[in-house]
Biotite code that builds the C-alpha atoms (Angstrom):
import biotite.structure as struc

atoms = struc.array([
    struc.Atom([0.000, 0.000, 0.000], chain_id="A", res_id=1, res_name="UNK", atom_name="CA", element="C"),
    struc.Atom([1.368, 3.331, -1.242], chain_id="A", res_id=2, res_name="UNK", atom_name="CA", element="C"),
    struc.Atom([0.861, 6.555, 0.526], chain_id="A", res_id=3, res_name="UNK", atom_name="CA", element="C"),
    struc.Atom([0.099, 9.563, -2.044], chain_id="A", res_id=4, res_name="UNK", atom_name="CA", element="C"),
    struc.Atom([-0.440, 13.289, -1.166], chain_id="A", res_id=5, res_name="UNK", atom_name="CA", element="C"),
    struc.Atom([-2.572, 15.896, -2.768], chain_id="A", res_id=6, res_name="UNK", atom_name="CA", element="C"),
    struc.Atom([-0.568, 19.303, -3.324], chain_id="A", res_id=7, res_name="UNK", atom_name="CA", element="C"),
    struc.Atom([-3.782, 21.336, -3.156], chain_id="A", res_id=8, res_name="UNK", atom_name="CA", element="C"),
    struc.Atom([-5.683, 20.076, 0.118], chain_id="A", res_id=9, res_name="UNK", atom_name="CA", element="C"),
    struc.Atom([-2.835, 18.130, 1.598], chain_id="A", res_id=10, res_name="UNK", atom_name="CA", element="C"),
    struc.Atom([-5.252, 15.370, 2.191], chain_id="A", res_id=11, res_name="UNK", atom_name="CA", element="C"),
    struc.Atom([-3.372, 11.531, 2.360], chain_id="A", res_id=12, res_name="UNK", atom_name="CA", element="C"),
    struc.Atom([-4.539, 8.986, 0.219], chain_id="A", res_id=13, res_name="UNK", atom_name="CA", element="C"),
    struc.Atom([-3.572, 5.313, 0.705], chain_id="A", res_id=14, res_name="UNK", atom_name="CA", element="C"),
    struc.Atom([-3.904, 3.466, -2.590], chain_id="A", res_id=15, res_name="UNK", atom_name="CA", element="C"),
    struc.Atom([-2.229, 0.146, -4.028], chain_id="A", res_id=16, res_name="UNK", atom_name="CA", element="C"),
    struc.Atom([-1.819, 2.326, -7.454], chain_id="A", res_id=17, res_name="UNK", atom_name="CA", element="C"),
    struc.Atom([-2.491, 5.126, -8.763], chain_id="A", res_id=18, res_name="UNK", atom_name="CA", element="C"),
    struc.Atom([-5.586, 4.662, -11.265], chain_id="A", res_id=19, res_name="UNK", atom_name="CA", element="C"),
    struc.Atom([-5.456, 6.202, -15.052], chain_id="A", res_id=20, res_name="UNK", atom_name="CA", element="C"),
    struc.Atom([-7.952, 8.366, -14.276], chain_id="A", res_id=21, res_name="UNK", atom_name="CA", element="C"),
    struc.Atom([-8.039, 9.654, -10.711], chain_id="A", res_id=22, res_name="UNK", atom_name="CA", element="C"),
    struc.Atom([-8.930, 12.842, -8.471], chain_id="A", res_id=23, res_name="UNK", atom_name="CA", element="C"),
    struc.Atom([-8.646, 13.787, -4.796], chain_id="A", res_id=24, res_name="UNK", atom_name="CA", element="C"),
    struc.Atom([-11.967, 12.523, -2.985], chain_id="A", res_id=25, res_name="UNK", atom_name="CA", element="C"),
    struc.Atom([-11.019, 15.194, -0.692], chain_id="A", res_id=26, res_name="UNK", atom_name="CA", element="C"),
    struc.Atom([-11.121, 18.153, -2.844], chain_id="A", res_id=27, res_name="UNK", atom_name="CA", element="C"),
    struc.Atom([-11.382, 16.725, -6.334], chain_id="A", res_id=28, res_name="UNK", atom_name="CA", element="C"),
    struc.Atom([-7.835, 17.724, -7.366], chain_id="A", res_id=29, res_name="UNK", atom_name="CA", element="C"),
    struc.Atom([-6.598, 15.774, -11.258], chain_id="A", res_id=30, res_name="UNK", atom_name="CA", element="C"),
    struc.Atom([-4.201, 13.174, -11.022], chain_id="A", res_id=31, res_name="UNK", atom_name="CA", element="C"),
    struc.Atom([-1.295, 15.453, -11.103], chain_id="A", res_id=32, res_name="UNK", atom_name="CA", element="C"),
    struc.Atom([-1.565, 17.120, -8.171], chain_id="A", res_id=33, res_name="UNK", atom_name="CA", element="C"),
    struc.Atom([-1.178, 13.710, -6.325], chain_id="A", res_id=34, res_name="UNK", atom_name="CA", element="C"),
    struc.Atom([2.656, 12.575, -5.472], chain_id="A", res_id=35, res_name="UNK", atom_name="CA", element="C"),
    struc.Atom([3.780, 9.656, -3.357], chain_id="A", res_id=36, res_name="UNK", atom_name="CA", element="C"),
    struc.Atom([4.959, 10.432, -0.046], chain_id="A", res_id=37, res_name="UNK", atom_name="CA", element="C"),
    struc.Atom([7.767, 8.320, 0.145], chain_id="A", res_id=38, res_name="UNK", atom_name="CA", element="C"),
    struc.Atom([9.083, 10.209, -2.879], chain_id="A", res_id=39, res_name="UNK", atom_name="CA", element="C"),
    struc.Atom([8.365, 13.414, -2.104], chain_id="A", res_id=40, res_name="UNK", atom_name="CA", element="C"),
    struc.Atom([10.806, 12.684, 0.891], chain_id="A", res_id=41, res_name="UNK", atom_name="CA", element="C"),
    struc.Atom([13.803, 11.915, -0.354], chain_id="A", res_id=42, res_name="UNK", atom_name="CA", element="C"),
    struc.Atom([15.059, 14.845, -1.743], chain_id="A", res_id=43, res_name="UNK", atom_name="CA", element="C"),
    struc.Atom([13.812, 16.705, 1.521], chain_id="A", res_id=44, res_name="UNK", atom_name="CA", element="C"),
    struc.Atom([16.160, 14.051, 3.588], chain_id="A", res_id=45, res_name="UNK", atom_name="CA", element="C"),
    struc.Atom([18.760, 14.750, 1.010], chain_id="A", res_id=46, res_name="UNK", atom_name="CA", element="C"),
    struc.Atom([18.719, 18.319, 1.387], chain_id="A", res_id=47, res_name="UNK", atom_name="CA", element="C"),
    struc.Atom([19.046, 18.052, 5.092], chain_id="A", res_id=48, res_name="UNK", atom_name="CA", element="C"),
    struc.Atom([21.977, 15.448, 5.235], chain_id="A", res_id=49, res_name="UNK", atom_name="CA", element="C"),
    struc.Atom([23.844, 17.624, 2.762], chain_id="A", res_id=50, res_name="UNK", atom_name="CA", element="C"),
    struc.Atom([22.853, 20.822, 4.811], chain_id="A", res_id=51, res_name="UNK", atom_name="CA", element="C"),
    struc.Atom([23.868, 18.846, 7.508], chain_id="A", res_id=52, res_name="UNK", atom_name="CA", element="C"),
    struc.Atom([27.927, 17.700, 6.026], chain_id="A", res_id=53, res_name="UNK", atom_name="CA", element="C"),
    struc.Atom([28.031, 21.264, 5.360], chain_id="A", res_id=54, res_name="UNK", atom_name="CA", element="C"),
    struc.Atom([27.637, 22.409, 8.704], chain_id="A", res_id=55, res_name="UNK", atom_name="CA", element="C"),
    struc.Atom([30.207, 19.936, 10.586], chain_id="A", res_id=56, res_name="UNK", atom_name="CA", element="C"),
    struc.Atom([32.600, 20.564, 7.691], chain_id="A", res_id=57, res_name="UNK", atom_name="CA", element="C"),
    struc.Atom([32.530, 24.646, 8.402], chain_id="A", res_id=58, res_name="UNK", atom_name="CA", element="C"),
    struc.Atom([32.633, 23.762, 12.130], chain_id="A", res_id=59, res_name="UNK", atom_name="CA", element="C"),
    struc.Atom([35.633, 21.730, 11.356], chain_id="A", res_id=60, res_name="UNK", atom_name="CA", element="C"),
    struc.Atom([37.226, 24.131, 9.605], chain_id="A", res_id=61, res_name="UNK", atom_name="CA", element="C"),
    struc.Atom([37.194, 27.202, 12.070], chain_id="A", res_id=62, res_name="UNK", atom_name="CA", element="C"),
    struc.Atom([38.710, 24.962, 15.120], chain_id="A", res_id=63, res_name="UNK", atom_name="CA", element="C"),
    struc.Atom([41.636, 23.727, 12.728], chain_id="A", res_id=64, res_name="UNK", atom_name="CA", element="C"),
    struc.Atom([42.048, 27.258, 11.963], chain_id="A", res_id=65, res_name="UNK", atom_name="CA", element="C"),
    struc.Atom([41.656, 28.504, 15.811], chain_id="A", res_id=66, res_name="UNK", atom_name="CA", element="C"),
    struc.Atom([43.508, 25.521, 17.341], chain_id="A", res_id=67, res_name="UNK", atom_name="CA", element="C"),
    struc.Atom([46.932, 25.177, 15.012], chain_id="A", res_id=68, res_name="UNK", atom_name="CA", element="C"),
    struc.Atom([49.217, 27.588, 16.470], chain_id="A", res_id=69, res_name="UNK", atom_name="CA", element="C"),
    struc.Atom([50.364, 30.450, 13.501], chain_id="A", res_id=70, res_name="UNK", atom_name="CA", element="C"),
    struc.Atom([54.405, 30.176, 14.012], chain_id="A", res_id=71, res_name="UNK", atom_name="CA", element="C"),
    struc.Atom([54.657, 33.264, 12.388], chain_id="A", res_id=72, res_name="UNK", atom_name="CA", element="C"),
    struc.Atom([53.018, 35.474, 15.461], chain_id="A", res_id=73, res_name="UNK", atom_name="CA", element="C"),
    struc.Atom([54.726, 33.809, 18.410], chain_id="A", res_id=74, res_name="UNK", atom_name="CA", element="C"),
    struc.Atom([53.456, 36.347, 21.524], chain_id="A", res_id=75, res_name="UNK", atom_name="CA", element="C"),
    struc.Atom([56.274, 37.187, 24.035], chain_id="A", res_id=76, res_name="UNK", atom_name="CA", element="C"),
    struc.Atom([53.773, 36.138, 26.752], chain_id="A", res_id=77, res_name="UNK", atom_name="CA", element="C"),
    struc.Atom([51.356, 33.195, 27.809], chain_id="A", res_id=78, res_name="UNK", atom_name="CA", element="C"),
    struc.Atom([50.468, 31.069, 24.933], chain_id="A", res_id=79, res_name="UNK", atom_name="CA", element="C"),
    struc.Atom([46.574, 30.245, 24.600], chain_id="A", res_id=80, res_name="UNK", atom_name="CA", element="C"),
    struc.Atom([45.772, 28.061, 21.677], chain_id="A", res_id=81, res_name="UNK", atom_name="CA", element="C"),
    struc.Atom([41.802, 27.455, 22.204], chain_id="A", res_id=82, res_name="UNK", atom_name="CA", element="C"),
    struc.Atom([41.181, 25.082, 24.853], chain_id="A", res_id=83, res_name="UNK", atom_name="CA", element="C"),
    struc.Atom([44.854, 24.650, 25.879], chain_id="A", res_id=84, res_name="UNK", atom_name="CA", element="C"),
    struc.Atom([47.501, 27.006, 27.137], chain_id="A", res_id=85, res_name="UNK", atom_name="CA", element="C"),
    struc.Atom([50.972, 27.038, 28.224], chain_id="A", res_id=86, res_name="UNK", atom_name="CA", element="C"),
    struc.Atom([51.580, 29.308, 31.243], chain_id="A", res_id=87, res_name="UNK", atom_name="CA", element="C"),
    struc.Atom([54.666, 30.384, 32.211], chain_id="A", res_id=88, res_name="UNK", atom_name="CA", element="C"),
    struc.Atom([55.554, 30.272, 35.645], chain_id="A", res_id=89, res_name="UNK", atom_name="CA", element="C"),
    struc.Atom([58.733, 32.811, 36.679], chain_id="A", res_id=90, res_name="UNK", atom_name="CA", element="C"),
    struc.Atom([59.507, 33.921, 33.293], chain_id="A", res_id=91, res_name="UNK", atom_name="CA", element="C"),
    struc.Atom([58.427, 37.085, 30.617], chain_id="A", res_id=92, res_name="UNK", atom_name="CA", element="C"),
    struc.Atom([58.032, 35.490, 27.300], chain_id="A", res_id=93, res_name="UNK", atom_name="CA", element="C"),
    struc.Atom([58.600, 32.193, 25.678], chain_id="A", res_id=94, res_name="UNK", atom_name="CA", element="C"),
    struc.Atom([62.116, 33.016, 24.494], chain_id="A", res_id=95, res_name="UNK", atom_name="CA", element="C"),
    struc.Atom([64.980, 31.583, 25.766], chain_id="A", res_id=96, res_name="UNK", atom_name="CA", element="C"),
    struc.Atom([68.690, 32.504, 26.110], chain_id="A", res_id=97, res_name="UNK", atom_name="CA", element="C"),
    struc.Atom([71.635, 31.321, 26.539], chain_id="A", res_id=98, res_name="UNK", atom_name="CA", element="C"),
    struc.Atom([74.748, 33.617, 26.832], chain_id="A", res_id=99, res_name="UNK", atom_name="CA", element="C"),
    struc.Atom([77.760, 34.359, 29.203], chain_id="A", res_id=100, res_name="UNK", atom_name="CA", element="C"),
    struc.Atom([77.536, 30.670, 29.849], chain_id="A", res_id=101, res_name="UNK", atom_name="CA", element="C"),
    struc.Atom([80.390, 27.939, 29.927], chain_id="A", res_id=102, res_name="UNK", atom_name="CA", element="C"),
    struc.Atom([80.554, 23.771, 28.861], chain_id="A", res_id=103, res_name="UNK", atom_name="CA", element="C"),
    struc.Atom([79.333, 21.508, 32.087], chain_id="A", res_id=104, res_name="UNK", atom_name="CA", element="C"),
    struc.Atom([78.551, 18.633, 32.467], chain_id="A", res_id=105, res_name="UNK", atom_name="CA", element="C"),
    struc.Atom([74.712, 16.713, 32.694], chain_id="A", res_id=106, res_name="UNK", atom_name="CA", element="C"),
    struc.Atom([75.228, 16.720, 36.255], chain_id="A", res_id=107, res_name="UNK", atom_name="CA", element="C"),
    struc.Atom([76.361, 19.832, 37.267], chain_id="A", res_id=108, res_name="UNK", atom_name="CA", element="C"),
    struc.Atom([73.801, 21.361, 34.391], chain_id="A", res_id=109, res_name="UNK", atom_name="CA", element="C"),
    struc.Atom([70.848, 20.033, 37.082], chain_id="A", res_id=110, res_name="UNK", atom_name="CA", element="C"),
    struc.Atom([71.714, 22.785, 39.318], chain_id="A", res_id=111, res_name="UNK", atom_name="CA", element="C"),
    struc.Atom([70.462, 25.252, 36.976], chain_id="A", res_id=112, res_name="UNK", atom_name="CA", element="C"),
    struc.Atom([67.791, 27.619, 37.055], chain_id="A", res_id=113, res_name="UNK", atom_name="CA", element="C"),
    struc.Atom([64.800, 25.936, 34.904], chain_id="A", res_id=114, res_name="UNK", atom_name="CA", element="C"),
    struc.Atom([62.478, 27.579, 32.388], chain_id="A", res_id=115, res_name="UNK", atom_name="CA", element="C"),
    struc.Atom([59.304, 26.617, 34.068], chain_id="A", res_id=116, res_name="UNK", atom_name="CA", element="C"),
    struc.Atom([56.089, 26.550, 32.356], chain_id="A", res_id=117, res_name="UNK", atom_name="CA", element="C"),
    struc.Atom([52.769, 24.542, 32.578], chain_id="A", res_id=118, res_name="UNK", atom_name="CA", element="C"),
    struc.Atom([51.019, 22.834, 29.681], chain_id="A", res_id=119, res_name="UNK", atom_name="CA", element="C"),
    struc.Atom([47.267, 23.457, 30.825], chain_id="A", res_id=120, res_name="UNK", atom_name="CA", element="C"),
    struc.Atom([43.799, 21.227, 28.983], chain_id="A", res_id=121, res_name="UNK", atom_name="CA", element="C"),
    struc.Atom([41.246, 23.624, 30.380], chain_id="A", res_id=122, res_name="UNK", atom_name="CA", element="C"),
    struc.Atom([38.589, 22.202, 27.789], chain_id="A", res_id=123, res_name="UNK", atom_name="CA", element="C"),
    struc.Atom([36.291, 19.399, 28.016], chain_id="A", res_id=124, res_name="UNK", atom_name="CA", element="C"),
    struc.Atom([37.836, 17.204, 25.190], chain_id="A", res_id=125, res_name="UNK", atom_name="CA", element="C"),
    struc.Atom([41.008, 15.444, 25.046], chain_id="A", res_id=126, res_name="UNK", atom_name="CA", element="C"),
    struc.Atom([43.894, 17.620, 23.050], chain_id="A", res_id=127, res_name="UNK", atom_name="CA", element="C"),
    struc.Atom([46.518, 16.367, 21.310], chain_id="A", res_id=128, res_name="UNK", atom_name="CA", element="C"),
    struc.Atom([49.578, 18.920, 21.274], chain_id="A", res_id=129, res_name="UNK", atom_name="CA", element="C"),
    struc.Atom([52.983, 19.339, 20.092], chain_id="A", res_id=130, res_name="UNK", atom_name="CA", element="C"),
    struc.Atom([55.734, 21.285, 22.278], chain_id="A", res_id=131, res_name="UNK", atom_name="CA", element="C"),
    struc.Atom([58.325, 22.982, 19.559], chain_id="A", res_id=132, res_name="UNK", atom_name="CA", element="C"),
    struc.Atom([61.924, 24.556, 20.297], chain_id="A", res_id=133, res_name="UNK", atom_name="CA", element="C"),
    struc.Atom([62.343, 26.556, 17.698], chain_id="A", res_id=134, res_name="UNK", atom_name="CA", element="C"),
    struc.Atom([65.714, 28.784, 16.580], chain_id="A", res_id=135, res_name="UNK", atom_name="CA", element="C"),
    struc.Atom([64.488, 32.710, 16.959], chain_id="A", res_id=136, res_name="UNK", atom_name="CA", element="C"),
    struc.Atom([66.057, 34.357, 13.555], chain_id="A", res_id=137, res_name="UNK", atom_name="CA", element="C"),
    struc.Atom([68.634, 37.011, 13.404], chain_id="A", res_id=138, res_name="UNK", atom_name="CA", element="C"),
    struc.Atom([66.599, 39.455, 12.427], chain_id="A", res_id=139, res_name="UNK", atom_name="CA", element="C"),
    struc.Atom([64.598, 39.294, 15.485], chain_id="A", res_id=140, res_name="UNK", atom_name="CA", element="C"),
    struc.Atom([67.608, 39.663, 17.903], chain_id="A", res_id=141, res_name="UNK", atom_name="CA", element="C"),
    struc.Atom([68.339, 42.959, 17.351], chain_id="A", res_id=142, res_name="UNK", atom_name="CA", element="C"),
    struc.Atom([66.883, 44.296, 20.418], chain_id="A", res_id=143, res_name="UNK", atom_name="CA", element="C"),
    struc.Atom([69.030, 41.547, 22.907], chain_id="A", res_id=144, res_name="UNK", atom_name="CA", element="C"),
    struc.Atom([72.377, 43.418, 23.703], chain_id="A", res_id=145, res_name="UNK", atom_name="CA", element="C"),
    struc.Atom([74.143, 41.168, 25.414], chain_id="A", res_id=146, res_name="UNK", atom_name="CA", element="C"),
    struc.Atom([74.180, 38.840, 22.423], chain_id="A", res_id=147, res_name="UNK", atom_name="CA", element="C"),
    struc.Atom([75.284, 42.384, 19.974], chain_id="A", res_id=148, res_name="UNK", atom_name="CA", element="C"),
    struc.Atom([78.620, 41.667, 18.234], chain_id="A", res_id=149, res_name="UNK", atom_name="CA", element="C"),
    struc.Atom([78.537, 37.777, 19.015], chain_id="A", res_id=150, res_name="UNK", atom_name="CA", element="C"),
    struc.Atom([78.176, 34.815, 17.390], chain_id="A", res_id=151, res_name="UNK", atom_name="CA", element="C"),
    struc.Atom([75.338, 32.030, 17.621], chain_id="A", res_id=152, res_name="UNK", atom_name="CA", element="C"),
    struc.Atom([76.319, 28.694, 18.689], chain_id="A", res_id=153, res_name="UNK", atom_name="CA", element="C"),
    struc.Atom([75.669, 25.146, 16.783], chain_id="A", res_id=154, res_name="UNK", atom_name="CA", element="C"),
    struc.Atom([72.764, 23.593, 17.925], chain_id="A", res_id=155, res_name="UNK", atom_name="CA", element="C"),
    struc.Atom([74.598, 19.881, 18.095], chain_id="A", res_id=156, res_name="UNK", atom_name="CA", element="C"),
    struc.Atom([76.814, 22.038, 20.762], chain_id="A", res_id=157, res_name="UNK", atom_name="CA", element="C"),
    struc.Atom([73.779, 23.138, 22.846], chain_id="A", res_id=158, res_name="UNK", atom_name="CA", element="C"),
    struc.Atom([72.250, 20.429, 25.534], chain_id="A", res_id=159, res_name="UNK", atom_name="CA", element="C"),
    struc.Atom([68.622, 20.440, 26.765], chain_id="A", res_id=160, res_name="UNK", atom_name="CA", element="C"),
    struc.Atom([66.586, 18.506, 29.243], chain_id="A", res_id=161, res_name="UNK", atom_name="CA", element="C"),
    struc.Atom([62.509, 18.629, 29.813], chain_id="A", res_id=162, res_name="UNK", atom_name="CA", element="C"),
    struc.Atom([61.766, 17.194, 32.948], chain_id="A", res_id=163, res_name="UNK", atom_name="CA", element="C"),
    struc.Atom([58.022, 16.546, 34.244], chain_id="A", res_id=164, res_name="UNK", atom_name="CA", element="C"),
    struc.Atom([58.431, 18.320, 37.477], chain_id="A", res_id=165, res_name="UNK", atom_name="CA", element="C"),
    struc.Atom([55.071, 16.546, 39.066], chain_id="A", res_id=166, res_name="UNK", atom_name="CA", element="C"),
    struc.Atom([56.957, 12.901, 38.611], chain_id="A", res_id=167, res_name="UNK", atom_name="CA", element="C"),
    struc.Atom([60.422, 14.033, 38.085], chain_id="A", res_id=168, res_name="UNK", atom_name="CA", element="C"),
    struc.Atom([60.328, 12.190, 35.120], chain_id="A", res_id=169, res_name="UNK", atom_name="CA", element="C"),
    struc.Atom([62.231, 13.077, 32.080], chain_id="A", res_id=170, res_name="UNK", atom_name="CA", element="C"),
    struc.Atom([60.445, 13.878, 28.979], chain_id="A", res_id=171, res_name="UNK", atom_name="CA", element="C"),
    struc.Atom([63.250, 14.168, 26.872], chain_id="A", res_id=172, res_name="UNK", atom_name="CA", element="C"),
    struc.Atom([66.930, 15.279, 26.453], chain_id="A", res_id=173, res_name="UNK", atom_name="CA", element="C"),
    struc.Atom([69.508, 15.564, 24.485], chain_id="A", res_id=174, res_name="UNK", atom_name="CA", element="C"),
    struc.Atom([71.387, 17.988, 21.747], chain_id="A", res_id=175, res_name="UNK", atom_name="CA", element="C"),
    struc.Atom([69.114, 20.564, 20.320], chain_id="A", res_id=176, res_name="UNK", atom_name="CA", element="C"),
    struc.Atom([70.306, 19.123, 17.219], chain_id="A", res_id=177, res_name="UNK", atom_name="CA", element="C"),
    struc.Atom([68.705, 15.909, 17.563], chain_id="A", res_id=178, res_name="UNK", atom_name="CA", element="C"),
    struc.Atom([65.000, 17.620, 18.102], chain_id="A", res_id=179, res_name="UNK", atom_name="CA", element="C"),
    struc.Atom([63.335, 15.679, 14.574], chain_id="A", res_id=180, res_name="UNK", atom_name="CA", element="C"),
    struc.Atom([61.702, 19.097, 13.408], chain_id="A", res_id=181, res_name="UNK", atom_name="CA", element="C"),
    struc.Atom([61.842, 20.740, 16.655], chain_id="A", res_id=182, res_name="UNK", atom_name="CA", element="C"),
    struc.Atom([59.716, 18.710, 18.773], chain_id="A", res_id=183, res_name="UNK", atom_name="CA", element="C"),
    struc.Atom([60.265, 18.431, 22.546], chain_id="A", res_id=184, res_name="UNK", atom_name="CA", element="C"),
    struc.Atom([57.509, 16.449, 23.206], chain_id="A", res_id=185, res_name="UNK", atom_name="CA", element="C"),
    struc.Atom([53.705, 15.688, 21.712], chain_id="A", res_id=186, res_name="UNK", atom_name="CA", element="C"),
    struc.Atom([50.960, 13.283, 23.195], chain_id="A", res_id=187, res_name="UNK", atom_name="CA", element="C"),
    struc.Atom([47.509, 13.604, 24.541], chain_id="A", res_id=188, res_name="UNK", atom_name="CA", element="C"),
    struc.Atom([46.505, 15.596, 27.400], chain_id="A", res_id=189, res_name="UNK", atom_name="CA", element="C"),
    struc.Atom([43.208, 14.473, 28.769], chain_id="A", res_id=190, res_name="UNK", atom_name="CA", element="C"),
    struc.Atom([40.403, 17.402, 30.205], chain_id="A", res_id=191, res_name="UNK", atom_name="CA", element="C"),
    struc.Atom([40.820, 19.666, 33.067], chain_id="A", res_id=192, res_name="UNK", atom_name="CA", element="C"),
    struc.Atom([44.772, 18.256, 33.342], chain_id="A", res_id=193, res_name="UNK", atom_name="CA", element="C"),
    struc.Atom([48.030, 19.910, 33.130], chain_id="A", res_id=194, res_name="UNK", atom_name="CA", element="C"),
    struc.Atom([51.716, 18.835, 32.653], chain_id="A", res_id=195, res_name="UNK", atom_name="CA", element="C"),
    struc.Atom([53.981, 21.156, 34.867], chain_id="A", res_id=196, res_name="UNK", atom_name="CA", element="C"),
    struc.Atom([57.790, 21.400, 32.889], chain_id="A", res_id=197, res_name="UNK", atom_name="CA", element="C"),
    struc.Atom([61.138, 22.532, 33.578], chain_id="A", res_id=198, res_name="UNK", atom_name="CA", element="C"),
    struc.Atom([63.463, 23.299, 30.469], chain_id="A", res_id=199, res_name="UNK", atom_name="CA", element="C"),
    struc.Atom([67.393, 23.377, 30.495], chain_id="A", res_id=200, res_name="UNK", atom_name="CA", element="C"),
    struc.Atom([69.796, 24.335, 28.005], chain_id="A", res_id=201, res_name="UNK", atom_name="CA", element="C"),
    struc.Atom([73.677, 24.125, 28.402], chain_id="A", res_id=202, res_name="UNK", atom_name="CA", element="C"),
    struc.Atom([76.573, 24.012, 26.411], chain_id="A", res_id=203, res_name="UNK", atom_name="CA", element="C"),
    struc.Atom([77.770, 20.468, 26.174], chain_id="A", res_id=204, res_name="UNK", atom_name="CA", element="C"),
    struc.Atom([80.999, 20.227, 28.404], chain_id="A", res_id=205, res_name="UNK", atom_name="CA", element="C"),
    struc.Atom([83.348, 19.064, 25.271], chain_id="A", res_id=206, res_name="UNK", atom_name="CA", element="C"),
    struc.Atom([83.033, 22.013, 23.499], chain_id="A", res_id=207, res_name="UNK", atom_name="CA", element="C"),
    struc.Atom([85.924, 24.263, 22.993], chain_id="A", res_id=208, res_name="UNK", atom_name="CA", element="C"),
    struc.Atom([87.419, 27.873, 24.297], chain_id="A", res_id=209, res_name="UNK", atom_name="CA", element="C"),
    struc.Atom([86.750, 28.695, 20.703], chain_id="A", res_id=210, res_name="UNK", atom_name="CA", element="C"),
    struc.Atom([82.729, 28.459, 21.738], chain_id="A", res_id=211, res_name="UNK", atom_name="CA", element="C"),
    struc.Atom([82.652, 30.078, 24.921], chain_id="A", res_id=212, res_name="UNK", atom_name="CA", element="C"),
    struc.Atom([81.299, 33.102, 24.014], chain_id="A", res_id=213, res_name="UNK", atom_name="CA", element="C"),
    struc.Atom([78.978, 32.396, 21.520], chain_id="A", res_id=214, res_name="UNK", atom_name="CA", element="C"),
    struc.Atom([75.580, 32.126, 22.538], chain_id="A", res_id=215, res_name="UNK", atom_name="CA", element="C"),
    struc.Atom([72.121, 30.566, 21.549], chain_id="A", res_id=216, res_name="UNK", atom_name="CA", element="C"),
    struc.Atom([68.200, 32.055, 21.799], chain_id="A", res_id=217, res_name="UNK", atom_name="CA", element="C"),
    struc.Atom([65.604, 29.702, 21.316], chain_id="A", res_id=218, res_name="UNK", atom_name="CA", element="C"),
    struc.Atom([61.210, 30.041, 22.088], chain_id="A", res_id=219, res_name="UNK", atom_name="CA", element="C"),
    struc.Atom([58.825, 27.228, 22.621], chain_id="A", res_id=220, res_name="UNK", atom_name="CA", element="C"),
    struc.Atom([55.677, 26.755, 20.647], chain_id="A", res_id=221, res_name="UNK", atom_name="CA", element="C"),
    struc.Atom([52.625, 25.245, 21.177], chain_id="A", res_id=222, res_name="UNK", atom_name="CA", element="C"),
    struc.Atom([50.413, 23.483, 18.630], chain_id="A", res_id=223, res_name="UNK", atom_name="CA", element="C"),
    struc.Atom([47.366, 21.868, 19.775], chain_id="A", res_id=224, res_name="UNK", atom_name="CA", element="C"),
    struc.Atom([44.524, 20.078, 17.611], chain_id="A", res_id=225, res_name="UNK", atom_name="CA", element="C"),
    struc.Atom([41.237, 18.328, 19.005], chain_id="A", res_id=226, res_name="UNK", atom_name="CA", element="C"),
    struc.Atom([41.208, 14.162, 19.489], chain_id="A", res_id=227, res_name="UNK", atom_name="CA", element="C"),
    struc.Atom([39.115, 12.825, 16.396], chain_id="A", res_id=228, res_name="UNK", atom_name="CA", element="C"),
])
């Protein structure tokens, strides 16, 4: 049994087929003003999955765009990428420097002052992010004058270590060098949780006189997109 609608009175009609010659009972409508229900709905359910797709692929969009961190406008303060931000604890800006330093050892290097800096979920979704180390150019070092006149330092001269200051753990270490693209450290951080870091950098105790008084100026990054 077929279910047919009349365009002009809107009355239902349940028939097993439409006859040759046929009007509405209800209003007396022709034959063509009569369609099937069932096909009168599909492009309706059509329209609304496609309107639908539309709309999660715009809201898609504008939290790729709002959540990937733009490397090219780095702020010299507290980094807030959506949902997730990394808060610095003792220091100014994300930039750090090393100058007016000498080689040491891992062990003595433990005594020194940390960058500190917390890696904060405040959202309600899990966030996957990526911690970056990044070399700040020379252009942008004008304004640092106790680096004026010198020269910077290789990075496979230049020692780091990211400790998780919660467990004491070590997230990584190593040469700046060795960072694959830059990356301290990526993962998941679940909702409503933070990571609490400490960051050192030190000049590798083999290197020579000839490097003493060169220096190196780094900045984290943070890039953060939603868990799909």
């Amino acid at each position: 049994m077929k279910v047919f609608e009349c365009l002009k009175c809107e009355k239902q009609i349940k028939l097993k087929k439409l006859p040759e010659e046929y009007s509405c009972p209800n209003c007396g409508s022709c034959k063509d003003n009569l369609v099937e229900v069932e096909k009168r709905r599909k492009p309706i359910i059509l329209l609304l999955l496609y309107s639908i797709t539309l709309i999660m692929l715009i809201i898609s969009a504008s939290f790729t765009i709002s959540t990937i961190y733009n490397q090219s406008s780095i702020p010299n303060d507290n980094i807030e990428v959506g949902e997730m931000s990394l808060e610095l604890v003792d220091e100014n800006d994300t930039t750090i420097r090393l100058y007016n330093t000498y080689p040491m050892s891992d062990e003595k290097a433990k005594n020194l002052k940390p960058f500190l800096f917390n890696l904060n979920n405040n959202g309600t979704y899990s966030l996957n992010y990526t911690l970056l180390l990044e070399d700040v150019p020379d252009n942008e070092l004008n304004n640092i004058t106790e680096i004026k006149g010198k020269t910077r330092i290789l990075n496979s001269k230049v020692k780091f270590s990211l400790i998780n200051t919660d467990t004491n753990s070590v997230i990584n270490e190593g040469f700046v060098s060795d960072l694959e693209d830059g990356v301290l450290s990526s993962g998941k951080l679940q909702a409503d949780n933070d990571i609490p870091c400490a960051l050192r950098l030190w000049i590798d105790k083999n290197v020579g006189n000839e490097d003493q008084n060169k220096f190196y100026v780094g900045r984290i990054v943070l890039k953060v997109q939603e868990d799909i």
